[in-house]
FIKOLZA-1660 file (N, C-alpha, C; in steps of 0.1 Angstrom, whole numbers, plus 5000, padded with zeros to 4 digits):
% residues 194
   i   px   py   pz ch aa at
   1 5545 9918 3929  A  X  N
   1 5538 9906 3930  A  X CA
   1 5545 9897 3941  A  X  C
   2 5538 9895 3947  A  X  N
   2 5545 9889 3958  A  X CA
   2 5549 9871 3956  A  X  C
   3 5552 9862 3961  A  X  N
   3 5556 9851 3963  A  X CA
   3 5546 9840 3966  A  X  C
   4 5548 9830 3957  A  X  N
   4 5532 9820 3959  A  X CA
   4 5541 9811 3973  A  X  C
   5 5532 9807 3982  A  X  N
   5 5537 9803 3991  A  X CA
   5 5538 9786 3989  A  X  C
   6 5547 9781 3996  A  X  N
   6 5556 9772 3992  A  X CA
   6 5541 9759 3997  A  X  C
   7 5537 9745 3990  A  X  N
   7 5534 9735 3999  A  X CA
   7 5542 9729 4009  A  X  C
   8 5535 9727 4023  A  X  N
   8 5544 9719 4034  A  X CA
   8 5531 9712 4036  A  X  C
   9 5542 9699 4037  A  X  N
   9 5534 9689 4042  A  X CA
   9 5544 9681 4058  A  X  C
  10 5529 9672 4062  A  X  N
  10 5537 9665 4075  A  X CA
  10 5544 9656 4073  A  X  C
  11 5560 9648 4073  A  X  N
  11 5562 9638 4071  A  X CA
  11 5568 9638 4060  A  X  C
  12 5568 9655 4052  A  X  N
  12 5575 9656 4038  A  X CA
  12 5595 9652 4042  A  X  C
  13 5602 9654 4031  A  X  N
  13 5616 9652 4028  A  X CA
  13 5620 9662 4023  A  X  C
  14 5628 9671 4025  A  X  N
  14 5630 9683 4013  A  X CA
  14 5649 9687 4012  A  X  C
  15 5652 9686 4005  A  X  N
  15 5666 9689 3995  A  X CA
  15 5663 9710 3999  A  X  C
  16 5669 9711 4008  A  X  N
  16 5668 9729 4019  A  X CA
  16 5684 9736 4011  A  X  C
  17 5682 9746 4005  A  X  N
  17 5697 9752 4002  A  X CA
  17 5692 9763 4007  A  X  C
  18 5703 9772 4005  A  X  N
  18 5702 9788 4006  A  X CA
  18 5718 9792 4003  A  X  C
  19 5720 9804 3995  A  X  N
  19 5732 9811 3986  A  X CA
  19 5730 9819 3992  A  X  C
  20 5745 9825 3994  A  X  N
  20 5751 9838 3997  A  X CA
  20 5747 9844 3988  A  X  C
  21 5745 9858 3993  A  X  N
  21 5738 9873 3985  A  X CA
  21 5753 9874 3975  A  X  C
  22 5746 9878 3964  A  X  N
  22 5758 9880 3953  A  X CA
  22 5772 9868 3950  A  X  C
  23 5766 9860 3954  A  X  N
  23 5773 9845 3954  A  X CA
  23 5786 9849 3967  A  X  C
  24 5787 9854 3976  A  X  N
  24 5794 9860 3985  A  X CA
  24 5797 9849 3995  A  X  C
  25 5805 9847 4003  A  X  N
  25 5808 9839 4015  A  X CA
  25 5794 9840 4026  A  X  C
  26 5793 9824 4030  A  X  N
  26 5783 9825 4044  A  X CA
  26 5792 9822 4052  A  X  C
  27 5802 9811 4051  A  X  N
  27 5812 9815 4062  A  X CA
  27 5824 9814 4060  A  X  C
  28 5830 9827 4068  A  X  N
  28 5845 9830 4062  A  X CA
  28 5855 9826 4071  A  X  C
  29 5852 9812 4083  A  X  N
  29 5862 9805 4093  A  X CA
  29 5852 9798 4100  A  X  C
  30 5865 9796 4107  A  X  N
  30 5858 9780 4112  A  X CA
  30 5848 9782 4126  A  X  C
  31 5847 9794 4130  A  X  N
  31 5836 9798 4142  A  X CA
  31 5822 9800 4135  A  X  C
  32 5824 9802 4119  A  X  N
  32 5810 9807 4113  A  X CA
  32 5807 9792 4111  A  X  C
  33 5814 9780 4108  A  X  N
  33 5808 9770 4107  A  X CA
  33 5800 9764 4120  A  X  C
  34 5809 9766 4125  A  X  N
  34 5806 9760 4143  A  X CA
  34 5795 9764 4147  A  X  C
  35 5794 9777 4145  A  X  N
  35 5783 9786 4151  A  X CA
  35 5763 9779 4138  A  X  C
  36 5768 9777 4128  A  X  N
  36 5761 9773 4117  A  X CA
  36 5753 9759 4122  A  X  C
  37 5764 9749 4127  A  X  N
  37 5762 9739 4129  A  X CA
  37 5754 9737 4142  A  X  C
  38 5754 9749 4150  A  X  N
  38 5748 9747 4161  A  X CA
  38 5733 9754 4163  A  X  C
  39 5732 9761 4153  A  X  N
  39 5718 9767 4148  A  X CA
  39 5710 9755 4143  A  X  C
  40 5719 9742 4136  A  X  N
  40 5713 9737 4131  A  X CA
  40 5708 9726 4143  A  X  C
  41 5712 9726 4152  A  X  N
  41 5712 9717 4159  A  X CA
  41 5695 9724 4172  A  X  C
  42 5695 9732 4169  A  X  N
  42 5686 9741 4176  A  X CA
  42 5675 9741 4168  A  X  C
  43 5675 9742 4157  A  X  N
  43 5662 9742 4144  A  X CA
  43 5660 9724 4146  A  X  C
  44 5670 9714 4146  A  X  N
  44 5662 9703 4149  A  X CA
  44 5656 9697 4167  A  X  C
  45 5660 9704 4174  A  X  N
  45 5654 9710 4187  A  X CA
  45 5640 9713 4190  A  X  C
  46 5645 9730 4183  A  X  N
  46 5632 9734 4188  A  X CA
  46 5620 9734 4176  A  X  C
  47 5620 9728 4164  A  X  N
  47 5613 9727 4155  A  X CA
  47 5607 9709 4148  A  X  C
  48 5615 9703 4157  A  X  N
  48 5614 9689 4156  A  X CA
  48 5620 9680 4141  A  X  C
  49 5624 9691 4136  A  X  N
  49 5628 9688 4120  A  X CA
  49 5637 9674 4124  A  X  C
  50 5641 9668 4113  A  X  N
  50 5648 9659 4110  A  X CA
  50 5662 9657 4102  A  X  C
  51 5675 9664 4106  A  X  N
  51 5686 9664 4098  A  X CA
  51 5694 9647 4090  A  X  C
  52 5688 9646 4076  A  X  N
  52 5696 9631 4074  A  X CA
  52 5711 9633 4068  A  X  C
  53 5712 9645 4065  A  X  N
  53 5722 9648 4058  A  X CA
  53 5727 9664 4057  A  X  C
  54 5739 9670 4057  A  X  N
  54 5742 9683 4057  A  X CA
  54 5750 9685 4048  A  X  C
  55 5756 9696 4044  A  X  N
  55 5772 9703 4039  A  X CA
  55 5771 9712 4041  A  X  C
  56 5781 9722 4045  A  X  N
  56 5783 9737 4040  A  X CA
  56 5796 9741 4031  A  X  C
  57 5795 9742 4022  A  X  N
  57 5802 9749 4014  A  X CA
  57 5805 9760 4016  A  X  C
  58 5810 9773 4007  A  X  N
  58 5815 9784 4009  A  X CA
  58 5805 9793 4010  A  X  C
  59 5797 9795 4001  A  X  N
  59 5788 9804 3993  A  X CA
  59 5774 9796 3993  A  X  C
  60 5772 9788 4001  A  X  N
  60 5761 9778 4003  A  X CA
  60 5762 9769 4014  A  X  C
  61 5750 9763 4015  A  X  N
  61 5747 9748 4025  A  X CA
  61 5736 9743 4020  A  X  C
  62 5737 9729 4024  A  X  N
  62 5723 9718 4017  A  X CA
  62 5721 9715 4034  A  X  C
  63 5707 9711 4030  A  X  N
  63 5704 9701 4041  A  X CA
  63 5692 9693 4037  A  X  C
  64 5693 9681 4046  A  X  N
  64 5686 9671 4036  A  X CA
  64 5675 9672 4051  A  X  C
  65 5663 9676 4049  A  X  N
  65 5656 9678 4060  A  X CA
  65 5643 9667 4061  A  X  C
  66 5639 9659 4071  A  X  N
  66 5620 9655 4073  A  X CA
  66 5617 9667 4086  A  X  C
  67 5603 9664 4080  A  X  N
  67 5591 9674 4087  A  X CA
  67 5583 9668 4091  A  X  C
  68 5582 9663 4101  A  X  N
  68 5571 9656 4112  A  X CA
  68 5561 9662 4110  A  X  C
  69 5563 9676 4113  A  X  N
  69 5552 9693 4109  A  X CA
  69 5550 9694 4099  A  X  C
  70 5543 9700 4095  A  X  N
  70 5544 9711 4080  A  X CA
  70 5545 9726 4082  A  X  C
  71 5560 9723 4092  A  X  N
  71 5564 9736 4097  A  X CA
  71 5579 9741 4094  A  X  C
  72 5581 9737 4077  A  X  N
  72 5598 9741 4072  A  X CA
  72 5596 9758 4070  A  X  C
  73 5586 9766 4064  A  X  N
  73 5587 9781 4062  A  X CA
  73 5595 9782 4076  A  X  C
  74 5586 9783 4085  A  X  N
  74 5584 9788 4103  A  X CA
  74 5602 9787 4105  A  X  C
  75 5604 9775 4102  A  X  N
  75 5618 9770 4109  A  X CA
  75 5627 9775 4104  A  X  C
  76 5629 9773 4087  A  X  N
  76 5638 9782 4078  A  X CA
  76 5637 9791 4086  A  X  C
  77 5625 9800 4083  A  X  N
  77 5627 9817 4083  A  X CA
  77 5637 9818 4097  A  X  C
  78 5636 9811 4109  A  X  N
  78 5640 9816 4120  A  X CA
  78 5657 9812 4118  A  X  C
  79 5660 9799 4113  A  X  N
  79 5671 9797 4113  A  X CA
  79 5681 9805 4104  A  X  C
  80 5675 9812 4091  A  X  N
  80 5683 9817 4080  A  X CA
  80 5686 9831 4091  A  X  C
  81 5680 9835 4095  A  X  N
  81 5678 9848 4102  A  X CA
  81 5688 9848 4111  A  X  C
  82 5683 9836 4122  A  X  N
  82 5698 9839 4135  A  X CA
  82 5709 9835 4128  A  X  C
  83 5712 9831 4118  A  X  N
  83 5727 9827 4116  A  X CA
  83 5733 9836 4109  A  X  C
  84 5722 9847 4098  A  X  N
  84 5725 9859 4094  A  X CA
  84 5732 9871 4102  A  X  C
  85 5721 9871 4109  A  X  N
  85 5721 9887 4121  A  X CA
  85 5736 9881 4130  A  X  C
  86 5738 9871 4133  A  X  N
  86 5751 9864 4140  A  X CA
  86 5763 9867 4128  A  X  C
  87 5762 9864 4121  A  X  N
  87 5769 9867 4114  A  X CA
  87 5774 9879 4107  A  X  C
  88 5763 9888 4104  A  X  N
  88 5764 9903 4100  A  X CA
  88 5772 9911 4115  A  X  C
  89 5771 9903 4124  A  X  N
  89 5776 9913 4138  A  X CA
  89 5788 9911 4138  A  X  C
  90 5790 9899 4137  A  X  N
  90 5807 9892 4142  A  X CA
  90 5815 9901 4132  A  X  C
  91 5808 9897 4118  A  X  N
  91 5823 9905 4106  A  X CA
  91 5819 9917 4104  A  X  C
  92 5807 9924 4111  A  X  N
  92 5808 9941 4109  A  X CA
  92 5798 9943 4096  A  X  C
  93 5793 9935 4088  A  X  N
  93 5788 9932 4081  A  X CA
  93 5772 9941 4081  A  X  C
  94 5762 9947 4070  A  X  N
  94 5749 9949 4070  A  X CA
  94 5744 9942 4060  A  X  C
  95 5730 9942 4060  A  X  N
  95 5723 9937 4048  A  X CA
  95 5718 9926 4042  A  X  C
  96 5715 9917 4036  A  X  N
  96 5707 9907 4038  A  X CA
  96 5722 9897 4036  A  X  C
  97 5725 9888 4040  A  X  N
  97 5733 9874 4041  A  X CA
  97 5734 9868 4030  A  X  C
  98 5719 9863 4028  A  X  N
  98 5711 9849 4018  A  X CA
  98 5706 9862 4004  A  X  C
  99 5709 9858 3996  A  X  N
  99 5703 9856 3981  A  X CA
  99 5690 9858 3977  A  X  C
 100 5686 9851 3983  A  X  N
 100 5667 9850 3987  A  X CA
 100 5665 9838 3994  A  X  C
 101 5654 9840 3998  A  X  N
 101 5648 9828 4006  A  X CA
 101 5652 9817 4000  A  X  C
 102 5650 9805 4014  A  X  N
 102 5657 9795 4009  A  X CA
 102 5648 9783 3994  A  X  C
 103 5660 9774 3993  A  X  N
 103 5652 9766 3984  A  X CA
 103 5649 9754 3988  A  X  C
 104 5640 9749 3986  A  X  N
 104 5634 9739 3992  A  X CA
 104 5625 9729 3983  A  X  C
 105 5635 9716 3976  A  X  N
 105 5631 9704 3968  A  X CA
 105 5624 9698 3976  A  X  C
 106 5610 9693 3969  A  X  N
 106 5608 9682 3980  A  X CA
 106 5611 9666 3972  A  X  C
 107 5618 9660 3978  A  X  N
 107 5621 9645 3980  A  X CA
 107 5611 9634 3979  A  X  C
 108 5602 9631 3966  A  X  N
 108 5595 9622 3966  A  X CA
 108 5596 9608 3962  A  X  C
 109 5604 9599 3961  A  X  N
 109 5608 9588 3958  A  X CA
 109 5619 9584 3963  A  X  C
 110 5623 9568 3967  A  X  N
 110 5630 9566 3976  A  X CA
 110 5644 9565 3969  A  X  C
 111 5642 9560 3955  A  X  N
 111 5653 9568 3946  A  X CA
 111 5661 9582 3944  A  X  C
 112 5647 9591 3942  A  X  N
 112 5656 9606 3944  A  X CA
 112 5662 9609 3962  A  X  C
 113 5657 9604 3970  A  X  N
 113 5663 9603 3984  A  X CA
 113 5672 9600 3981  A  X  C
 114 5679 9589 3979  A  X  N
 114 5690 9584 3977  A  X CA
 114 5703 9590 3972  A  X  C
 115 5701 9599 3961  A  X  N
 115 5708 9604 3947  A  X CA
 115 5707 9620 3956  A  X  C
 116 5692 9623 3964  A  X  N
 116 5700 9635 3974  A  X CA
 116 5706 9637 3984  A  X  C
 117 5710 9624 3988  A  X  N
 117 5717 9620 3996  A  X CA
 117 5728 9620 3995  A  X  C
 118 5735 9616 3983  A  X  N
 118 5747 9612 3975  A  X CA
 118 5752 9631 3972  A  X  C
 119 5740 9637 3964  A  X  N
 119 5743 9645 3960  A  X CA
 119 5749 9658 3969  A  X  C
 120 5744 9660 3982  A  X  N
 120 5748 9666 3994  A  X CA
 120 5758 9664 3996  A  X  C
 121 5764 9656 3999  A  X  N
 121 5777 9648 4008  A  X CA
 121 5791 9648 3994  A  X  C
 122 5787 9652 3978  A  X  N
 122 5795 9648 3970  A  X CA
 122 5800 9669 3965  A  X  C
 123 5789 9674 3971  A  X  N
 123 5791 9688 3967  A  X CA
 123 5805 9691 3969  A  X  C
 124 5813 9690 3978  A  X  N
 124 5827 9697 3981  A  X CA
 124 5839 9690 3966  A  X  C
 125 5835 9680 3965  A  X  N
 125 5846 9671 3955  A  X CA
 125 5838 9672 3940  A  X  C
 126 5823 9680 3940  A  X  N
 126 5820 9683 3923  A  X CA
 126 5825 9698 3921  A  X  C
 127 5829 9703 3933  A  X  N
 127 5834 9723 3937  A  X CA
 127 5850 9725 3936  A  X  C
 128 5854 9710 3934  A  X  N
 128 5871 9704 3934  A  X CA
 128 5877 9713 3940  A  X  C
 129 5871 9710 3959  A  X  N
 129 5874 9715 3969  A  X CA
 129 5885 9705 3976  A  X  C
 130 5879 9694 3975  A  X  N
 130 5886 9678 3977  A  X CA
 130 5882 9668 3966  A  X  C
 131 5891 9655 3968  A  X  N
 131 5891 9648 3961  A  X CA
 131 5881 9638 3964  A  X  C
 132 5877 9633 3980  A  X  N
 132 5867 9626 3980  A  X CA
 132 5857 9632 3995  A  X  C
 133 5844 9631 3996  A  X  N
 133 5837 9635 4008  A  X CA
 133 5846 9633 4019  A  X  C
 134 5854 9623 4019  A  X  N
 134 5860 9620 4036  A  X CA
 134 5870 9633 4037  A  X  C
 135 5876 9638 4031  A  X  N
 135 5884 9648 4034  A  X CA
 135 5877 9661 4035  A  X  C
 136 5863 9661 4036  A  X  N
 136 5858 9675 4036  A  X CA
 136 5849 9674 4049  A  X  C
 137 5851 9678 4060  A  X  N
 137 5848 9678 4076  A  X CA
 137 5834 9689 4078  A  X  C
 138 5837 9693 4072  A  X  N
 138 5821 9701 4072  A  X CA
 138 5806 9699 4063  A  X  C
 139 5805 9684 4062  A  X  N
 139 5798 9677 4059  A  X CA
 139 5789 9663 4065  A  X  C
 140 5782 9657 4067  A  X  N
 140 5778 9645 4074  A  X CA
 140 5784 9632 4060  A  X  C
 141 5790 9632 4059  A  X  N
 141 5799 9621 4053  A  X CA
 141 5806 9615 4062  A  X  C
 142 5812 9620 4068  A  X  N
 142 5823 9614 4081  A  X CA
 142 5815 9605 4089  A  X  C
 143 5805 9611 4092  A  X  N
 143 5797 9605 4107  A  X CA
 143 5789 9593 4099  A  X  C
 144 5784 9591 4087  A  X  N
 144 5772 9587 4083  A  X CA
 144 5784 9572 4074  A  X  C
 145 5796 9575 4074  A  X  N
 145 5803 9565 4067  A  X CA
 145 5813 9562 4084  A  X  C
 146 5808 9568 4094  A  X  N
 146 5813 9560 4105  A  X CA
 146 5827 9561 4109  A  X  C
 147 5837 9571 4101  A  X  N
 147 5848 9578 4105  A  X CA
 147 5843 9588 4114  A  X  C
 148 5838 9595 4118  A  X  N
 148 5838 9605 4130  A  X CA
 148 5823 9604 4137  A  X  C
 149 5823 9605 4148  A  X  N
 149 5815 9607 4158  A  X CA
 149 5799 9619 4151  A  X  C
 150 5789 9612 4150  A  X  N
 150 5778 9623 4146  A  X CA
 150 5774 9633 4154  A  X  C
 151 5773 9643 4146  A  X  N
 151 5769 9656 4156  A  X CA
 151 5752 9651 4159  A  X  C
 152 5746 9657 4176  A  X  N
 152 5735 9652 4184  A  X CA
 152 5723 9655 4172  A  X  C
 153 5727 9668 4163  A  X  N
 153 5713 9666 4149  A  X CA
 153 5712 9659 4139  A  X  C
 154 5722 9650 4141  A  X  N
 154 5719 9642 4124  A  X CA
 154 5715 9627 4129  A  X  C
 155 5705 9624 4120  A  X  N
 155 5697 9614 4122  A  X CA
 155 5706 9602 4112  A  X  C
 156 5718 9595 4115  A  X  N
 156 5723 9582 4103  A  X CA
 156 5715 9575 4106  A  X  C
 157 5706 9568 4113  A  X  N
 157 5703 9557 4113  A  X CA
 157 5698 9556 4104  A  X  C
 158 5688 9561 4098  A  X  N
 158 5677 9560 4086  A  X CA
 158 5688 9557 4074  A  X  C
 159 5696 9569 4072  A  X  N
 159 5706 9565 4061  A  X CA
 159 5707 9551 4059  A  X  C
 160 5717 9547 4071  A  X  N
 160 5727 9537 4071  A  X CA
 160 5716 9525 4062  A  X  C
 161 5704 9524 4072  A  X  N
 161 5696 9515 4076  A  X CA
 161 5691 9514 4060  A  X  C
 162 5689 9521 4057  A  X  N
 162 5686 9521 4038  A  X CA
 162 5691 9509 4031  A  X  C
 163 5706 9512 4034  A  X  N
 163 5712 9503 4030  A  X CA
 163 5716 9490 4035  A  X  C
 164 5713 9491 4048  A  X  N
 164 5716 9471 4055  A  X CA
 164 5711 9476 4067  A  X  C
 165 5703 9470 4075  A  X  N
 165 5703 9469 4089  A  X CA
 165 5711 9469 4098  A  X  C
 166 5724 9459 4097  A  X  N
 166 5733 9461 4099  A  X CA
 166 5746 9468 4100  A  X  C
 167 5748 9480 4108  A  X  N
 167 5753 9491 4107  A  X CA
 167 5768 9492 4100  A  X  C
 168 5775 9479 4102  A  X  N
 168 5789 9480 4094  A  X CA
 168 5787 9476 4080  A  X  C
 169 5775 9469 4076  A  X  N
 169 5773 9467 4064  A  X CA
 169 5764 9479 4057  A  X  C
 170 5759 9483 4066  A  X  N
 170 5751 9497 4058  A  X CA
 170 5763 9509 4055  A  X  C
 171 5772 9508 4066  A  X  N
 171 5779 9519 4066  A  X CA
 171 5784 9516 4050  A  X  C
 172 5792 9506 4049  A  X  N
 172 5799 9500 4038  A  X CA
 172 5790 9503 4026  A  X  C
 173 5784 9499 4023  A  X  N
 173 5774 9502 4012  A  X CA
 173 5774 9516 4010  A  X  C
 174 5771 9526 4019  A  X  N
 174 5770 9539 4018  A  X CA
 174 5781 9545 4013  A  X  C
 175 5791 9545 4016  A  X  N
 175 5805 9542 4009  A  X CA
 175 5805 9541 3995  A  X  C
 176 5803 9525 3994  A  X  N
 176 5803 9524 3980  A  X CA
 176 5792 9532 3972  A  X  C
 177 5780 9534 3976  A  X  N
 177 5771 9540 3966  A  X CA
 177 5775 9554 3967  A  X  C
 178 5781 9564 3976  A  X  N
 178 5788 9577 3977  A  X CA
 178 5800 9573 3961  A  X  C
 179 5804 9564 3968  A  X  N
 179 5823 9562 3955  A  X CA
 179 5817 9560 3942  A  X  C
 180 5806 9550 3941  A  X  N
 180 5796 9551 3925  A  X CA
 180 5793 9564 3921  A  X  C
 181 5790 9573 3929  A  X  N
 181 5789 9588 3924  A  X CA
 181 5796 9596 3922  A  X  C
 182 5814 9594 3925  A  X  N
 182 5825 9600 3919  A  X CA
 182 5827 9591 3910  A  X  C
 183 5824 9580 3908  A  X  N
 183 5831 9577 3898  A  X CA
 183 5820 9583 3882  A  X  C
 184 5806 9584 3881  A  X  N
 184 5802 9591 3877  A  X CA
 184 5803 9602 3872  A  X  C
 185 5805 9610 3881  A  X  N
 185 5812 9627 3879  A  X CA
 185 5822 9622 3875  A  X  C
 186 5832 9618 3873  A  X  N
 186 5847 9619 3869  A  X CA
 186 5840 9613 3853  A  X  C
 187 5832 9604 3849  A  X  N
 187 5830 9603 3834  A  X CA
 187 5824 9612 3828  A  X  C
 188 5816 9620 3837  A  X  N
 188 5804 9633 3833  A  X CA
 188 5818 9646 3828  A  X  C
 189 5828 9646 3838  A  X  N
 189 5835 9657 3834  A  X CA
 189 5844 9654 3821  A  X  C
 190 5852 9643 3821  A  X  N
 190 5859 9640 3811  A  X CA
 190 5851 9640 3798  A  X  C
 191 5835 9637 3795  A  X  N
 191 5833 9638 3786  A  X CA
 191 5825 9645 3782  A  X  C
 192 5824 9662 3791  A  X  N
 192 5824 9676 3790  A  X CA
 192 5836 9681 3784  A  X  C
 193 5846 9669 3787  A  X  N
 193 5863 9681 3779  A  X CA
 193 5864 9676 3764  A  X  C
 194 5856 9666 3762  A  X  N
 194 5861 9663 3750  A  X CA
 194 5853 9668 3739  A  X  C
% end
């Protein structure tokens, strides 16, 4: 039985994952991120997509995508692919990369925006990889809270702007409403232990 095909809309939001095959590494150093990050930067290029938010994890990546188009299959399929086939070459590697095709939330209220926004950027410190987003560099947390320089595909303004017009006040806010979210997870886990 084959696969019901996904709805795309123009102007949609979508919460984009994809997992390593067998929960396996997608990238195993820092050229597979680089190289990752620059695919992505080419999917919002040549596909017009909209990057508000990213992470790559070990065994995964989120991306917090708009679609001008109702052209995310088209784009996925080509991006999961060159970063696969790139990557199956470099480490010698056969066989499929991804798990299955990717996943793809769509984002309908300006609240779940928000909370997938949070939720993206908080992956590395719920994985207690780090203790807070700023220490984890392979993420849009840095650029989007205004510690590092944004890579040419991520769109902060929209973020920031969510939160204040004013960029040092939106940054600030974004901040705090990121640190509202650890401090959440830190009561969600403690009162898993008990």
């Amino acid at each position: 039985m084959g696969r019901f095909p996904r709805p795309l809309y123009a102007g949609a939001m979508y919460h984009v994952t994809a997992k390593g095959n067998r929960d396996c590494a997608i990238f195993e150093n820092v050229d597979d991120r680089e190289m990752h990050l620059w695919l992505i930067d080419s999917l919002v290029r040549a596909d017009g997509l909209i990057c508000h938010a990213y992470c790559q994890m070990t065994n995964h990546y989120h991306l917090l995508l708009q679609t001008p188009e109702a052209n995310l299959d088209r784009a996925m399929h080509r991006f999961n692919s060159a970063y696969a086939h790139w990557f199956n070459r470099k480490h010698g590697h056969s066989g499929h990369l991804f798990k299955q095709r990717y996943s793809a939330r769509p984002v309908l209220t300006d609240a779940h925006l928000l909370e997938t926004a949070r939720y993206v950027v908080l992956n590395p410190v719920r994985a207690r990889i780090c203790r807070h987003p700023k220490d984890w560099p392979w993420s849009s947390y840095q650029a989007t809270a205004g510690l590092a320089d944004a890579p040419a595909f991520l769109d902060i303004d929209w973020l920031v702007q969510v939160f204040r017009d004013d960029v040092v006040e939106g940054r600030r806010r974004f901040v705090q409403f990121v640190d509202d979210g650890l401090t959440t997870s830190a009561r969600h886990r403690e009162s898993a232990r008990l």
